[in-house]
C-alpha distance (Angstrom), angle and dihedral (degrees) to the residues before:
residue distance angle dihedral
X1 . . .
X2 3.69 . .
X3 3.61 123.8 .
X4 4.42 114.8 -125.6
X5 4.18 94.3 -144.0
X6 3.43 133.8 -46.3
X7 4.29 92.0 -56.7
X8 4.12 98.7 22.7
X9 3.48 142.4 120.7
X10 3.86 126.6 -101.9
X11 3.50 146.1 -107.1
X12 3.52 149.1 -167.4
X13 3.67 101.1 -137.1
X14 3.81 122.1 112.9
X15 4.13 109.4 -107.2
X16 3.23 106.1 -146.4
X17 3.92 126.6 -166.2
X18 3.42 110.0 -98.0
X19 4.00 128.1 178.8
X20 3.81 129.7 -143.9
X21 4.00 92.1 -97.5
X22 3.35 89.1 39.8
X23 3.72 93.2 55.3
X24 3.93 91.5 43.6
X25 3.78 86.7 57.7
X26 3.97 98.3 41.4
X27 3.96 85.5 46.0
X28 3.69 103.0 42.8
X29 4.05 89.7 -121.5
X30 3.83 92.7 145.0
X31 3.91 87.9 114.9
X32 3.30 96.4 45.1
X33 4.58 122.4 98.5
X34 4.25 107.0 -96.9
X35 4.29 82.1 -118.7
X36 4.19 90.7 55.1
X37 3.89 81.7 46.5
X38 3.48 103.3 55.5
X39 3.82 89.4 43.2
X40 3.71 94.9 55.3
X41 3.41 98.4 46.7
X42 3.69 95.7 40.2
X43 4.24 91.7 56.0
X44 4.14 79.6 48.8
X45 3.30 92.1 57.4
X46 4.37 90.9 43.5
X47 4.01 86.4 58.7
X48 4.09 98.8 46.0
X49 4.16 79.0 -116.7
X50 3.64 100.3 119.1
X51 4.55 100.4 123.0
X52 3.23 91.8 26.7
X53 3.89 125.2 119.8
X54 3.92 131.5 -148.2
X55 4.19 101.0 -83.3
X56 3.85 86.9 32.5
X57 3.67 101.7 74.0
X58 3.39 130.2 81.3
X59 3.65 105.0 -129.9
X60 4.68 99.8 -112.1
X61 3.71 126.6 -142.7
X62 3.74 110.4 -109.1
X63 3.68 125.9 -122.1
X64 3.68 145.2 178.2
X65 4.21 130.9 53.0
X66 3.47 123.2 -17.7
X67 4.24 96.0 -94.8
X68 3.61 92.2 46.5
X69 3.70 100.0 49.5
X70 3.89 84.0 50.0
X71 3.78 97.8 49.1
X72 3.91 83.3 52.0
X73 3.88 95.0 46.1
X74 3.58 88.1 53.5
X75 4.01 97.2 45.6
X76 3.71 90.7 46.1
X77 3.47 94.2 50.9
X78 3.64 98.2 59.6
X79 3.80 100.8 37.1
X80 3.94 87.7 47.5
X81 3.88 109.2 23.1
X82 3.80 82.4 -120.4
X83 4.14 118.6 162.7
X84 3.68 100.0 -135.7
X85 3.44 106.6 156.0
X86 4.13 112.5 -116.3
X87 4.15 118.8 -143.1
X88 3.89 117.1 -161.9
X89 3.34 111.2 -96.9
X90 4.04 122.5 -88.1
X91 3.88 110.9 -126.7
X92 3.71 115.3 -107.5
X93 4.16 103.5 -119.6
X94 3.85 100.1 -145.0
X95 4.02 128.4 -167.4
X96 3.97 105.2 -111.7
X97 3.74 109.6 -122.2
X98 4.07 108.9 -102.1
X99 3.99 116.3 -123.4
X100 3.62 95.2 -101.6
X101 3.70 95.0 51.5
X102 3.81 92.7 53.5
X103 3.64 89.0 48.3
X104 3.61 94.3 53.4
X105 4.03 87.1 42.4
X106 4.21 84.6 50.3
X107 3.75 95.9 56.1
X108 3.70 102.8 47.7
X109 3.65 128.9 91.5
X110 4.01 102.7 -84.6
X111 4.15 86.4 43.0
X112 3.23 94.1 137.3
X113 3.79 99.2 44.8
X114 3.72 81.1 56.4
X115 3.95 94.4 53.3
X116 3.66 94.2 55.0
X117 3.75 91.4 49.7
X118 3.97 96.6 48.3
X119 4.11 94.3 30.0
X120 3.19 99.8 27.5
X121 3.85 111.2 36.4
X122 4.12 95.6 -132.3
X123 3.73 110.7 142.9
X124 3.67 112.5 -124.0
X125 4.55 90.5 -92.9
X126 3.28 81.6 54.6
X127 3.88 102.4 43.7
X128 3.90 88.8 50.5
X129 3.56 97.7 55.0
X130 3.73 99.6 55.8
X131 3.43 129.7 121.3
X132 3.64 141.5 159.7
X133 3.71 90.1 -85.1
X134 3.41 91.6 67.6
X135 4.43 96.2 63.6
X136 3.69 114.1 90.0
X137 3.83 99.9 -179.2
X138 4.24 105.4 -63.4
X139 3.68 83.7 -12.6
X140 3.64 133.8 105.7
X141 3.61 117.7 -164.7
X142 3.32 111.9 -159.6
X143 3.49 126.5 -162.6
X144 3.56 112.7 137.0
X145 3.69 142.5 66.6
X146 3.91 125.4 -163.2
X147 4.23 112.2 -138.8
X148 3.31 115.9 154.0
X149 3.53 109.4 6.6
X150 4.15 79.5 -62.9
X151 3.79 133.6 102.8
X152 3.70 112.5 -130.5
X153 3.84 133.7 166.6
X154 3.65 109.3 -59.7
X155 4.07 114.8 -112.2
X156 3.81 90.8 -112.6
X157 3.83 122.4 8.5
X158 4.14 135.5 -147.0
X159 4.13 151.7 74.6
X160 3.70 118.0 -28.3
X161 3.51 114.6 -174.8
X162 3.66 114.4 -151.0
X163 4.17 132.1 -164.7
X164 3.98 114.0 -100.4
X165 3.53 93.6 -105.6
X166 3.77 89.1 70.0
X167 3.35 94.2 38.8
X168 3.98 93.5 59.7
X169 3.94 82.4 42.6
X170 3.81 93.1 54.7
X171 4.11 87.0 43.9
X172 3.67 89.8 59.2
X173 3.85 108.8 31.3
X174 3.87 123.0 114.2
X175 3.83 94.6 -133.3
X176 4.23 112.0 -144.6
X177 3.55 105.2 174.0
X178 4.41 94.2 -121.1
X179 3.89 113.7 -154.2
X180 3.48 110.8 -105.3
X181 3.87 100.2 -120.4
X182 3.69 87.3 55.6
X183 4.05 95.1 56.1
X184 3.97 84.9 48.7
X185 3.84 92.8 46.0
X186 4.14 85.0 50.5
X187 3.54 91.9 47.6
X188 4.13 94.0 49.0
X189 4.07 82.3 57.1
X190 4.09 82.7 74.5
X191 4.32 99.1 35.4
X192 3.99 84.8 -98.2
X193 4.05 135.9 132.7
X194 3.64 125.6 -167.3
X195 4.49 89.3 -122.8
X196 3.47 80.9 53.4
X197 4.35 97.6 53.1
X198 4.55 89.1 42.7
X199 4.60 78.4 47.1
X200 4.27 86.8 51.0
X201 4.08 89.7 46.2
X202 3.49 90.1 57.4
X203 3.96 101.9 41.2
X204 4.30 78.8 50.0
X205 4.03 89.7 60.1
X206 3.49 97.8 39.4
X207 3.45 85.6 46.2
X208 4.09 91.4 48.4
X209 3.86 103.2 38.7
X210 3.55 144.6 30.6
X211 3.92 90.3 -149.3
X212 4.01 107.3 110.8
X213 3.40 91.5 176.4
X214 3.59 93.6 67.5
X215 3.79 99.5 39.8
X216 3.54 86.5 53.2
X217 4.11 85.9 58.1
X218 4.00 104.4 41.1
X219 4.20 79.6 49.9
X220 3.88 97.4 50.3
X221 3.11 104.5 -131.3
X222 3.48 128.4 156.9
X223 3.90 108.6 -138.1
X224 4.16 125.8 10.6
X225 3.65 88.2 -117.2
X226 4.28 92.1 71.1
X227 3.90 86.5 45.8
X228 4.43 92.8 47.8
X229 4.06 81.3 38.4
X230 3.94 97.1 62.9
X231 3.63 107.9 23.6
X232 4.05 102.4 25.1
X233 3.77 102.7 -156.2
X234 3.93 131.8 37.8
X235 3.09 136.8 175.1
X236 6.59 121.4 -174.9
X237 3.49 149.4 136.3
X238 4.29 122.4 -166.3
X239 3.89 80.3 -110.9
X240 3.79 102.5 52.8
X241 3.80 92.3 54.4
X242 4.05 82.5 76.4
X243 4.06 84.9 69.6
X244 3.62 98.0 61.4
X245 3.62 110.1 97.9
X246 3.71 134.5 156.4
X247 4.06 126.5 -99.6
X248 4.37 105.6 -69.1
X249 4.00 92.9 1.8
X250 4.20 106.5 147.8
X251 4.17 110.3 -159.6
């Protein structure tokens, strides 16, 4: 008898082992991003369901916080055609990085990977595939995201406009592509994670402006109601974007 999860049903179905390329090829993930993967198949693996086909599963009793039962509704759902109900997500309250933290983050070798992340809002795919190409005056355009050593379609797309500071930083930087895990591993040096940075950017321009509009742009999202959603109030105009500066910085 195999156990579904840690609170499940049973079943009488052999569980075989099954590896994350295995799964992808038993599943039919091939089209699917490496990250979406490796969360599929790890929730799989959580519910003893990895080998087993929609009609063959027993449908599992879902445990854990509130986010993670809903990331598992949702996988379950459409691997097994399950009916799991699934709740928006709650935001994740982070702890905003302190001055000297930044500072130390600022003056380490992926620096300015960090600055787009925490003054810019790019997620750390994104950060790592910049380049010069990307600046358009006091605009970023971002389009791409690094995973993998590849450059694929960014999550969400558009102009970011950044302060001059970064702009003159961008201008001069010798761009070198960093792996992702190794800008997060720099930024764990100083207490830090990149979700955390894109969380301090917006706190800073709902901080700065009372324009929602235009926090709702620099973020990237796609309706008002995703930016109200995850960080309640804001509160920026093109201009005021100049005034956002990092811990010590002298224009």
């Amino acid at each position: 008898m195999v156990r579904n999860g840690k609170t499940g049903g049973t079943n009488n179905l052999p569980q075989p082992a099954m590896t994350l390329e295995e799964a992808v090829r038993f599943y039919g993930w091939e089209h699917l991003a490496p990250g979406t993967q490796q969360c599929r198949w790890y929730t799989l693996r959580r519910f003893g369901l990895l080998g087993l086909k929609p009609g063959e599963a027993e449908k599992p009793t879902l445990y854990g916080k509130h986010n993670t039962k809903r990331r598992d509704a949702s996988i379950l759902n459409k691997v097994f055609g399950f009916d799991f109900y699934v709740p928006n997500a709650e935001p994740h309250r982070y702890e905003l990085p302190t001055d000297e933290q930044l500072s130390r983050a600022l003056g380490r070798k992926h620096g300015l990977y960090t600055a787009l992340m925490a003054y810019a809002g790019l997620r750390v795919g994104e950060a790592c595939a910049m380049d010069r190409s990307y600046l358009n005056g006091n605009f970023i355009d971002v389009q791409y995201s690094l995973r993998d050593g590849l450059r694929r379609k960014a999550k969400t797309t558009g102009m970011v406009r950044i302060p001059n500071w970064l702009v003159e930083w961008v201008q001069k930087a010798d761009f070198y592509y960093p792996e992702c895990h190794n800008v997060s591993k720099s930024l764990r040096l100083d207490g830090l994670n990149p979700h955390q940075l894109r969380h301090f950017y917006a706190t800073t321009l709902i901080n700065t402006t009372s324009n929602l509009e235009m926090v709702r742009r620099q973020m990237r999202h796609t309706n008002i109601a995703t930016t109200l959603r995850v960080y309640v109030e804001v509160g920026i105009e093109l201009e005021d974007i100049d005034h956002i500066q990092p811990p010590g910085f002298a224009a």
